[in-house]
C-alpha positions in Angstrom: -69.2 58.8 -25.9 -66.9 56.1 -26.9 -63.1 56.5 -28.1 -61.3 53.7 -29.9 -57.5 54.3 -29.9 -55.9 51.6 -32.4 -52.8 50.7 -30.7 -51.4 48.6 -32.5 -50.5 50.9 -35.4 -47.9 51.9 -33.3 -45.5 50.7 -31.2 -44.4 53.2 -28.7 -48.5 54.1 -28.1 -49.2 50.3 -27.4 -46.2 50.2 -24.5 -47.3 53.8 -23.4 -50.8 52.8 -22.7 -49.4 49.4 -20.9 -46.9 51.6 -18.7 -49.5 54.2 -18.1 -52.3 51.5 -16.2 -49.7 49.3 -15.6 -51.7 46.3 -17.1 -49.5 43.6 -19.7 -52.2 43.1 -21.8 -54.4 45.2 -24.4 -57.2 45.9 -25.0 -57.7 48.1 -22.1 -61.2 50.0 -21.3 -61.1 53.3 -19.4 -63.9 55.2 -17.9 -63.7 59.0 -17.6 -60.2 58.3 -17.8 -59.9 55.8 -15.5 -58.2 52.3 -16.3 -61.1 49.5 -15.4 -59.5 46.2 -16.7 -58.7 44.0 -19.4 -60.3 42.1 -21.6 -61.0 39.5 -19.0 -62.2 41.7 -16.1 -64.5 43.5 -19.1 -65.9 40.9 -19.8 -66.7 38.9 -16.5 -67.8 43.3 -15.7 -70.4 42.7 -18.5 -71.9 39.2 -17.9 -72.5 40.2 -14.0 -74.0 43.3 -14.6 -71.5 45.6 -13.0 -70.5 46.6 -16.7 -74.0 47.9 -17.3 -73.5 50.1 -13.4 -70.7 51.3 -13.8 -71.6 53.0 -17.3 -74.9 53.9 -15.8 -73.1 56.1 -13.0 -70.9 57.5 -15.2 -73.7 58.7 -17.8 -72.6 56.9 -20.6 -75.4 55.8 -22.9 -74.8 52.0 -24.0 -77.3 49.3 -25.8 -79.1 48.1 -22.6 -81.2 45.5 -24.4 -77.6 44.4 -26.5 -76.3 43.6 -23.1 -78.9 41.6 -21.8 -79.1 39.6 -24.9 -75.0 39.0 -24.7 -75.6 37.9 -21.2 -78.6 35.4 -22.0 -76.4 33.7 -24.5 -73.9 32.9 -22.4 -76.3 31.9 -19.2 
C-alpha cells in the first residue's frame, strides 16, 4: 500500500524527514521503510525498470502497464 505524508503543511515534519534520510531535497520515496531516493533517482529508478523490481520484490502492487506506457513516452 501507498502512504502520502504532505510535508509541507508543516515545517518541523518537512526538516524531520530531511534529517531522518539525510537527503536536502523532498519528495522522498521509502520502501518498507527504507529511504530509496529523490525525485531524481525515482525517476531515472522508473524509466530503467529498477523502479518496477524493486516494488515487485517488496510485494507492492503498482500499475505495471502505467509504467511501461510512462517509459515509452519518454524513449
Amino acid at each position: 500500500s501507498w502512504l502520502d505524508i504532505n510535508v509541507l503543511a508543516d515545517e518541523n515534519i518537512r526538516q524531520g524527514i530531511k534529517d531522518f534520510s539525510d537527503w536536502p531535497t523532498i519528495p522522498q520515496m521509502y520502501v518498507k521503510g527504507e529511504f530509496v531516493g529523490g525525485c531524481d533517482i525515482i525517476t531515472d529508478m522508473m524509466l530503467s525498470g529498477e523502479l518496477d523490481k524493486l516494488l515487485e520484490t517488496n510485494n507492492i502492487k503498482f500499475d505495471k502497464d502505467a509504467a511501461d506506457k510512462v517509459r515509452e513516452a519518454n524513449s
